[in-house]
C-alpha positions as CSV (number, residue, x, y, z in Angstrom):
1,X,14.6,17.0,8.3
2,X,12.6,13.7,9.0
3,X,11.0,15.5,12.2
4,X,7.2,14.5,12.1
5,X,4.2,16.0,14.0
6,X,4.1,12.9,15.8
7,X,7.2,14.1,18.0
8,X,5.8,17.5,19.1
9,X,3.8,16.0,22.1
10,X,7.5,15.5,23.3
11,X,8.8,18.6,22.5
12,X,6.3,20.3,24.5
13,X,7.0,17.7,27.6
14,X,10.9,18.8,27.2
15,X,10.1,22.7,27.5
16,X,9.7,23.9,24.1
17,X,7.4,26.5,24.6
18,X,5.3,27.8,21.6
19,X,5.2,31.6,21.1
20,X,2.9,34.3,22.4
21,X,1.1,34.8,19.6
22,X,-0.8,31.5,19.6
23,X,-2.7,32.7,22.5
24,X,-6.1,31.2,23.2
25,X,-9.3,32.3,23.1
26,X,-12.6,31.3,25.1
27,X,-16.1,32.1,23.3
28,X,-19.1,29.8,23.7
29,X,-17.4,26.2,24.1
30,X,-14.2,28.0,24.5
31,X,-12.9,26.7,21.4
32,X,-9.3,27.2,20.9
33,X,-7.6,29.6,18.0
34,X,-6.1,27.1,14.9
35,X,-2.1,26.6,15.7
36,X,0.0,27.4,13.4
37,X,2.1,23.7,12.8
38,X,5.7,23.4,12.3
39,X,5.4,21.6,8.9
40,X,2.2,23.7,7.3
41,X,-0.4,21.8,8.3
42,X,-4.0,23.1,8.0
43,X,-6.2,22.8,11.2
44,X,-9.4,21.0,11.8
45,X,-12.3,22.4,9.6
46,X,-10.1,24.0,7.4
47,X,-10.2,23.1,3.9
48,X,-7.6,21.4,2.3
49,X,-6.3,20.1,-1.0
50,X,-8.2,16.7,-0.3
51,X,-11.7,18.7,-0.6
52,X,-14.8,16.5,0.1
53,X,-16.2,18.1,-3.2
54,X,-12.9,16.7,-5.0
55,X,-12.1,13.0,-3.3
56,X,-13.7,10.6,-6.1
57,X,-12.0,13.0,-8.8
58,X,-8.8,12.9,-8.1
59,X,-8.1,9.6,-10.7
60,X,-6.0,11.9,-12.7
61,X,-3.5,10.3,-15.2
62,X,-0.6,12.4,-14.8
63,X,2.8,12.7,-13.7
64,X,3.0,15.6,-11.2
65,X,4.8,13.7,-8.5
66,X,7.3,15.4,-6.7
67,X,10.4,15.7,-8.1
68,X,12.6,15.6,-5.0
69,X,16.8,14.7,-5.1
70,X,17.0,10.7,-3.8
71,X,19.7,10.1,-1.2
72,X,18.6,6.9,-0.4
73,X,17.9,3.9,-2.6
74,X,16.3,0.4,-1.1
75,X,16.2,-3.0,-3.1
76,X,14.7,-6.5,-2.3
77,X,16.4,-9.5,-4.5
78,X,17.9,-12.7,-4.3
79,X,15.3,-14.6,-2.6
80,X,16.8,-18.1,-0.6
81,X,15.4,-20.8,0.3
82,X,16.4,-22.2,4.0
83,X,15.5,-25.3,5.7
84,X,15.9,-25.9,9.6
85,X,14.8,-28.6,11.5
86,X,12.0,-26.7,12.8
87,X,10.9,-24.6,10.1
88,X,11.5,-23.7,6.3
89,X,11.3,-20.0,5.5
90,X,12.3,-17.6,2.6
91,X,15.2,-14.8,3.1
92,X,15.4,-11.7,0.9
93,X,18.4,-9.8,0.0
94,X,18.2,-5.9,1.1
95,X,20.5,-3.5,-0.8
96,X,20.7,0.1,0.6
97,X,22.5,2.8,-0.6
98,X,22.5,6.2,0.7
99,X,24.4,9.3,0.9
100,X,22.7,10.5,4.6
101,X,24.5,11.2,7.7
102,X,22.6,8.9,9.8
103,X,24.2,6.2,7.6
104,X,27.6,4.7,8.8
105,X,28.2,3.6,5.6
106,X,27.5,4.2,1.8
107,X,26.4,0.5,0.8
108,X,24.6,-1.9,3.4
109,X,23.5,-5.5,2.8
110,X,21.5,-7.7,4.7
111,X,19.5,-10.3,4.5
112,X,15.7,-10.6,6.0
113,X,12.5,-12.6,6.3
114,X,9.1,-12.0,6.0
115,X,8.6,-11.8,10.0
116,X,11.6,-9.2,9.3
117,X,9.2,-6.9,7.5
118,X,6.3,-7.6,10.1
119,X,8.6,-6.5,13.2
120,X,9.4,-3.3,10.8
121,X,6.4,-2.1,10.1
122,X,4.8,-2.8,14.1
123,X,7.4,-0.4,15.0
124,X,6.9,2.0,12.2
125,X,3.1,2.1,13.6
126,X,4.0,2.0,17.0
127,X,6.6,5.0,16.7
128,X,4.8,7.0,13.7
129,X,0.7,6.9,15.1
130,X,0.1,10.0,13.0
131,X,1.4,8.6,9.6
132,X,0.1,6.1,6.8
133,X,1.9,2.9,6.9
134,X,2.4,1.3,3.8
135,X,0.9,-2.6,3.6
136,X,2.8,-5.7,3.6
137,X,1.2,-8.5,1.6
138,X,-0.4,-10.9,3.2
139,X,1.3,-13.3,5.1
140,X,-0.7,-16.7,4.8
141,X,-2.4,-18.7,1.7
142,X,-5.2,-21.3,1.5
143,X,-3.3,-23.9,2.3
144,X,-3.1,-26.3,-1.3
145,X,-4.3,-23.2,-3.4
146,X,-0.8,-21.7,-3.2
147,X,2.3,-23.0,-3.0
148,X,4.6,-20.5,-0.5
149,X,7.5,-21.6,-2.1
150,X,6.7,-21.9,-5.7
151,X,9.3,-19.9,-7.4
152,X,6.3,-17.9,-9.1
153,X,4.3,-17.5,-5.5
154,X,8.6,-16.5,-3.9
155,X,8.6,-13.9,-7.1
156,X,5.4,-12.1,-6.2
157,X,6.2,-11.6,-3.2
158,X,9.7,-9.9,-3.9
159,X,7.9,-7.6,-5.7
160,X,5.4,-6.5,-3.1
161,X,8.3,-6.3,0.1
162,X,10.7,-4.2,-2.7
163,X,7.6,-1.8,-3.1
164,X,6.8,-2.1,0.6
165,X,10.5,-1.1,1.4
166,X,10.2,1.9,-1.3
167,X,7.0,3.3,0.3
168,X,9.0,3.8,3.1
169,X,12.0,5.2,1.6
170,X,10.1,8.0,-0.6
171,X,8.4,9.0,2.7
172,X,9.9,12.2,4.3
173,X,9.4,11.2,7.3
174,X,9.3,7.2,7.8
175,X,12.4,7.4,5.9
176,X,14.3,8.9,9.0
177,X,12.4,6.4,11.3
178,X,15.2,4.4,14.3
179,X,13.6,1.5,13.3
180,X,14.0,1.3,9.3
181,X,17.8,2.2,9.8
182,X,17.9,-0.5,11.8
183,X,16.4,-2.7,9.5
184,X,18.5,-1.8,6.5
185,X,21.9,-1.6,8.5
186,X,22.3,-4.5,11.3
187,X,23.6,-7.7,10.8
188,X,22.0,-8.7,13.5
189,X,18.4,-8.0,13.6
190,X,16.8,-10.4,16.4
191,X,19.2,-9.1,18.7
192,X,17.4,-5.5,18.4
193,X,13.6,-7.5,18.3
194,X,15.0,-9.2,21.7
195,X,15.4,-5.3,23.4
196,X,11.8,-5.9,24.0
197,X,9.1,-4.1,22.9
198,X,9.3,-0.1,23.5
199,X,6.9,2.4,24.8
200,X,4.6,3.9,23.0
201,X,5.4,7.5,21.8
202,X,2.8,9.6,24.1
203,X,0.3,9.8,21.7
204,X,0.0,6.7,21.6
205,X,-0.6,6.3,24.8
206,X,-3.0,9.0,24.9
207,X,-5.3,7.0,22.4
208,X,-5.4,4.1,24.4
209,X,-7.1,5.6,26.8
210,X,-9.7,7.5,25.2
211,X,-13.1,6.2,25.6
212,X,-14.4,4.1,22.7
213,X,-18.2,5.3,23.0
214,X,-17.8,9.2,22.7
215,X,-19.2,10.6,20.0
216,X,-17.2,13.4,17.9
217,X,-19.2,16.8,18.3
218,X,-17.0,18.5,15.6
219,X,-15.7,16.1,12.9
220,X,-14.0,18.0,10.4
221,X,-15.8,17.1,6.8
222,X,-13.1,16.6,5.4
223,X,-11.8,13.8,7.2
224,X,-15.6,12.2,6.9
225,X,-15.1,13.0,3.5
226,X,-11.9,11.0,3.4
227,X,-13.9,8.0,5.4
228,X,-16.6,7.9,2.7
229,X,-14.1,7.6,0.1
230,X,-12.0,4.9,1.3
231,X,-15.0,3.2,2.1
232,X,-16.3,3.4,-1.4
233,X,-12.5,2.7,-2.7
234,X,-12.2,-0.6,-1.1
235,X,-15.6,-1.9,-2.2
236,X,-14.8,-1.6,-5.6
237,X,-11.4,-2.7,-5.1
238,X,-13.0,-5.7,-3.6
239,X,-15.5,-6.2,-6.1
240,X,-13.1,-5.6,-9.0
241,X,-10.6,-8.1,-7.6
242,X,-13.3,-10.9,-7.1
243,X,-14.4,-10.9,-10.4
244,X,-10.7,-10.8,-11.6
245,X,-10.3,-13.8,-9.7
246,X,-13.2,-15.4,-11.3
247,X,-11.7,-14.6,-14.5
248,X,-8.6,-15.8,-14.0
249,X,-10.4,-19.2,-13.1
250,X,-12.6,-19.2,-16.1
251,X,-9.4,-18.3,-18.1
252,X,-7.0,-21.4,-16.5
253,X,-10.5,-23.9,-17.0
254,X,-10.6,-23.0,-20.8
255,X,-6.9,-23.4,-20.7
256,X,-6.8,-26.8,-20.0
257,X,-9.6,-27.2,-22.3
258,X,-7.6,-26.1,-25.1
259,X,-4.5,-28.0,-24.7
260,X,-6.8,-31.4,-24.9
261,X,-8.2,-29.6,-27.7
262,X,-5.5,-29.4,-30.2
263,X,-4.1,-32.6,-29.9
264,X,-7.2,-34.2,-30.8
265,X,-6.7,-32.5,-34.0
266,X,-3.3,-33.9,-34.8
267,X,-4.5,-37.6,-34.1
268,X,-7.4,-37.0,-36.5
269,X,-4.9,-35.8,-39.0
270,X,-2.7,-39.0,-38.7
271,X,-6.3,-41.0,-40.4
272,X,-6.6,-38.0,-43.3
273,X,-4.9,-38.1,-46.7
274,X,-5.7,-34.2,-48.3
275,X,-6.6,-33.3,-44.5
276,X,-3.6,-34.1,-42.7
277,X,-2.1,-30.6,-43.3
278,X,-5.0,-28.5,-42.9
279,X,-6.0,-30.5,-39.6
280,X,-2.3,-30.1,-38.2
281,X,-2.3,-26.4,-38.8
282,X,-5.5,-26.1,-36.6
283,X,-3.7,-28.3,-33.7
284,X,-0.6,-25.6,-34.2
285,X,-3.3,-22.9,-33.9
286,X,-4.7,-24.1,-30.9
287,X,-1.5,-24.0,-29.2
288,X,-0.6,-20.9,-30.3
289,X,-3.3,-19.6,-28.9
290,X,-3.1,-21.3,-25.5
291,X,0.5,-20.0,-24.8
292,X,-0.8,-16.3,-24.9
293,X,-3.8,-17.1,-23.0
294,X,-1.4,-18.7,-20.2
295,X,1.0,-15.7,-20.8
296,X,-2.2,-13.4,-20.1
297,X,-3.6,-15.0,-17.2
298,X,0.0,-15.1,-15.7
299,X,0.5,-11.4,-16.0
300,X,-3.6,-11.2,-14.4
301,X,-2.3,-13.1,-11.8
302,X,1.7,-11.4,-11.3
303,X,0.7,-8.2,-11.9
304,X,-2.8,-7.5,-11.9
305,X,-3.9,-8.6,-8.5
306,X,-1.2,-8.0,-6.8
307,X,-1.9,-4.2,-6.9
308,X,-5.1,-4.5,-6.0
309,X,-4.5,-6.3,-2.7
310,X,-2.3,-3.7,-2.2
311,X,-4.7,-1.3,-2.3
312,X,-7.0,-2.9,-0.4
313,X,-5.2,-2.8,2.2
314,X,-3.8,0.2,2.0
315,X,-7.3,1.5,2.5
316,X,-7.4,-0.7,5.9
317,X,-4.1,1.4,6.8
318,X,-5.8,4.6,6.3
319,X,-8.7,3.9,8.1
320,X,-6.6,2.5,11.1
321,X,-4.8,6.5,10.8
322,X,-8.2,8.1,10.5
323,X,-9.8,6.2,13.8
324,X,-6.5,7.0,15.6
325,X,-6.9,10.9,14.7
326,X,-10.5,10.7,16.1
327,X,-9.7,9.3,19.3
328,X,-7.4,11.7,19.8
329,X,-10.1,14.5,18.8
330,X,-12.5,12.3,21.0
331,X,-9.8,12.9,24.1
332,X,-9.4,17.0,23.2
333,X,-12.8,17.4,23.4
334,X,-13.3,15.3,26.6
335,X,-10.9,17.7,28.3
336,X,-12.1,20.2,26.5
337,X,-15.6,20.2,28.1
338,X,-14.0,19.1,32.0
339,X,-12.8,23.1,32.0
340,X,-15.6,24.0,30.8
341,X,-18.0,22.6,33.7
342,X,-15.7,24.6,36.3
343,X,-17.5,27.5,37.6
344,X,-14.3,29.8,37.3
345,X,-15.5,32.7,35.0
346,X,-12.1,32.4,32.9
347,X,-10.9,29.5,33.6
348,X,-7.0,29.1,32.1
349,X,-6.6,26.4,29.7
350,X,-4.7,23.3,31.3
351,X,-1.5,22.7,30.0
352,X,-2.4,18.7,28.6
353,X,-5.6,20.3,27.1
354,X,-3.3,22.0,25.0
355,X,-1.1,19.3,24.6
356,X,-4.0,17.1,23.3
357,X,-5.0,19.6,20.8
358,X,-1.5,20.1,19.6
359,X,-1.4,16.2,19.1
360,X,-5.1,16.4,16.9
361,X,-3.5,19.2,14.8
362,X,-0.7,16.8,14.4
363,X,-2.6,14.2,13.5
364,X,-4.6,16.1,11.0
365,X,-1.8,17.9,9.2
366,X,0.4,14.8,8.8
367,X,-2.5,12.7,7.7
368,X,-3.7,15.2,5.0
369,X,0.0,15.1,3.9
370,X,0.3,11.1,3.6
371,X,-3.5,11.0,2.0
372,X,-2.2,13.6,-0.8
373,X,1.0,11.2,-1.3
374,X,-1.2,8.1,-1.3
375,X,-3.3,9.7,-3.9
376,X,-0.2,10.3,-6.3
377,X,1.2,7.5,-5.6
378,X,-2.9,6.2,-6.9
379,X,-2.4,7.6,-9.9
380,X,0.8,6.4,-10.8
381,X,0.4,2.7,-10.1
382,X,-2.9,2.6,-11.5
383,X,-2.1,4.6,-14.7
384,X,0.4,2.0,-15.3
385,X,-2.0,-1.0,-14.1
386,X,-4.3,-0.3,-16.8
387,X,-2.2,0.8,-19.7
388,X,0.1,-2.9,-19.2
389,X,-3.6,-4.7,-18.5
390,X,-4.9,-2.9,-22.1
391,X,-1.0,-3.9,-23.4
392,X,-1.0,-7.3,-22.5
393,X,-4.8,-7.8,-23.5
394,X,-4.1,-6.1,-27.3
395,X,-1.3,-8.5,-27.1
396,X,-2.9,-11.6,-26.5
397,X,-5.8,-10.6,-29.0
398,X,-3.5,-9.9,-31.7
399,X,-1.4,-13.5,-31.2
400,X,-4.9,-15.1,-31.3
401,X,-5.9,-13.3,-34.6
402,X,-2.1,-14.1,-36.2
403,X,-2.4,-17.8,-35.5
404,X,-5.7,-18.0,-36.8
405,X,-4.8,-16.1,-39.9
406,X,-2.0,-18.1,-40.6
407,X,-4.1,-21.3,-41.9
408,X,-6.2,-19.4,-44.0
409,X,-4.0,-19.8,-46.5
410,X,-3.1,-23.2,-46.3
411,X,-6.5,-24.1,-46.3
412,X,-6.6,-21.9,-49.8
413,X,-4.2,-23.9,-50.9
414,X,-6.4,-27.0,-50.7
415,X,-9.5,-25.6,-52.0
416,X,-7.0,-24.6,-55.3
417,X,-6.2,-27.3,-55.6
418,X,-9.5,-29.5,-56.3
C-alpha cells in the first residue's frame, strides 16, 4: 500500500524483473506491446475514463466519491502570532491522528509555518514526479491591499493549509510519502530541511535531460484532451474570479455609501415633528441592509475566492504533471528511434529503452488516476461553492426585503392618521 508508479524505475534498477509474457514486439517503428502496470493503469492511446469526448461534461453534482475506511486524520488550527527580531511570521497548529504502522504514535502535534508547507510540498514534487500536487495558497499580497496578519487575512489562510494538508491525506499514495510523515511527526523540522536537499527519484532525473525542442510524434489524445480542458478551465476560472473581484469592490464602494446614507436620515429626523419616526425607520433600514451586504461580501471574499484560486492553481499543477509525462514520452521516443537507425535486422531492445517506457506508462496511469480524483474532488467543492454562494445571496436578498418591509407599516400608520 502507498507504492506509486513513480518507484518502479527503481524496482527495475534493483533486479525486479517483469515476466515473460510482456515480451516485445518490433513492426514498422518497432513499437512496443502496452505493459500491463502494477496498479491498473491504461497505456498510452488507450481510452480511459477521462475521454476527450467527455472532459467539459464531467461537472456532475453528485456524491460518488469513494467511500474508503480513514486511518489518518490531519488538522490545521490555532494560528500564533510570533515576533523575532528579524522577522514576524504566523505558526499553525497540526493535529494528526492515525492508526497506520508507519506512525510511532497514535496522536502527533506540531506546530509549522507557511515556509513549513512550501518545503513539504518541494519534496512531495521532487519525490512524487508522476502525481498531482495539491496547491498551497499564495504566499505574498499587494503590499497595503492586504494585511498578512489581519486576523481575517491569518483565518483564510488556515483554511486553505487545513485543505492543502487534507489533499494530501485522502491521496493513496502522497499519503505514505517520507516527507509528509515527517512533517506531521517531528519536533524538529529544520533539522530534517538542513539534511540538504535529496536526489531526485530517477525519473526525475531522466526529465531533466530530455531535450526541450522535440516534438511528440504520438501524443495520446487523451492527454491533449486533458491540455485543452485545463486550458479552457483556468480561463474561466480567471475570468470568473476577476469579475468577482470587481464585484466585491463595487459591493464594499456602495457599502460605504450606505452607512453615510442612513445617518443623514436620522439628522433630518431630529428637524421633523410627524416625520421624525418615519425618517428614523429609514436610517434603521439602511443599516439593516448594510450589515448583510458586508455579511455577503465577507463570505464573497472568505469563501468564494478562495476556491477559485485554488483552482487556478491547481490547473497550473496539472499542467506542470502533464509537461513532465511528455518529456518523459519525448525521451522514450528519442531512444526509441536511436535502435531503430542501427542496421541490425532485429535489433534487441536496450534495457533503459524499456526502462523509459515503463516510466511513461507510469506517468500516464498515475496521472489519469490523480485527474479522475481531481475531477471528484471538482465536483464536490464546487457543488457546495454554489449552493452556499445561492444560500448566502437568498439570504442577503431576503434581509433587504424584511427591513424594507418593516416601515411599510409605520409609514401606514402616518398616512391613518391625517
Amino acid at each position: 500500500m502507498g507504492l506509486s508508479c513513480a518507484m518502479l524505475g527503481e524496482c527495475i534498477d534493483d533486479q525486479m524483473t517483469l515476466p515473460s509474457s510482456h515480451s516485445r514486439s518490433r513492426k514498422g517503428d518497432r513499437e512496443v506491446q502496452d505493459l500491463i502496470l502494477p496498479n491498473g493503469g491504461t497505456p498510452a492511446g488507450t481510452a480511459s475514463p477521462a475521454s476527450s469526448s467527455s472532459l467539459l461534461n464531467r461537472l456532475q453534482l453528485d456524491d460518488d466519491m469513494d467511500g474508503e475506511t480513514r486511518d489518518l486524520f490531519v488538522t490545521v488550527d490555532d494560528p500564533k502570532k510570533h515576533v523575532c527580531t528579524m522577522e514576524t511570521y504566523i505558526t499553525y497548529r497540526i493535529t494528526t491522528k492515525s492508526t497506520r504502522v508507519e506512525f510511532d504514535l497514535p496522536e502527533y502535534s506540531v506546530r509549522r509555518r507557511y515556509q513549513d508547507f512550501d518545503w513539504l510540498r518541494n519534496k512531495l514534487e521532487e519525490s512524487q514526479p508522476t502525481h498531482l500536487i495539491p496547491p498551497l495558497p499564495e504566499k505574498f499580497v499587494v503590499k497595503g491591499v492586504v494585511d498578512r496578519f489581519s486576523e481575517e487575512f491569518v483565518e483564510t489562510r488556515r483554511k486553505a493549509l487545513d485543505k492543502f494538508l487534507k489533499r494530501i491525506t485522502d491521496h493513496p499514495v502522497l499519503s505514505f510519502n517520507e516527507h509528509f510523515n515527517v512533517f506531521l511527526t517531528a519536533k524538529d523540522l529544520n533539522a530534517h530541511k538542513k539534511q540538504g536537499m535529496a536526489l531526485l527519484t530517477r525519473v526525475g532525473e531522466s526529465v531533466k535531460h530530455v531535450a526541450g525542442g522535440y516534438k511528440l510524434r504520438n501524443r495520446p489524445l487523451e492527454f491533449a484532451a486533458i491540455g485543452e480542458y485545463l486550458d479552457t478551465f483556468a480561463l474561466k476560472l480567471g475570468t470568473i474570479d476577476r469579475i468577482a473581484q470587481r464585484i466585491i469592490k463595487e459591493e464594499i464602494e456602495y457599502l460605504v455609501e450606505l452607512r453615510e446614507y442612513g445617518p443623514v436620515y436620522s439628522t433630518w429626523s431630529a428637524l421633523e415633528g410627524e416625520l421624525a419616526e418615519p425618517l428614523e425607520g429609514v436610517s434603521a433600514c439602511i443599516g439593516n441592509c448594510s450589515t448583510a451586504l458586508e455579511e455577503l461580501t465577507d463570505d464573497m471574499t472568505e469563501d468564494f475566492l478562495p476556491v477559485l484560486r485554488e483552482y487556478i492553481l491547481y490547473s497550473d499543477s496539472m499542467k506542470s504533471v502533464l509537461k513532465k509525462r511528455d518529456q518523459v514520452q519525448a525521451e522514450y521516443e528519442t531512444k526509441l528511434e536511436a535502435v531503430a537507425l542501427k542496421k541490425e535486422e532485429r535489433p534487441k531492445v536496450p534495457a533503459d529503452v524499456e526502462k523509459c517506457q515503463d516510466r511513461m506508462e507510469c506517468f500516464n496511469a498515475d496521472l489519469k488516476a490523480d485527474m479522475e480524483r481531481w475531477q471528484n474532488n471538482k465536483r464536490q467543492d464546487f457543488r457546495q461553492l454554489l449552493m452556499g454562494m445561492a444560500d448566502k445571496n437568498i439570504q442577503y436578498y431576503e434581509k433587504c426585503l424584511m427591513a424594507w418591509e418593516s416601515i411599510i407599516p409605520l409609514l401606514q400608520e402616518k398616512q391613518e392618521a391625517k
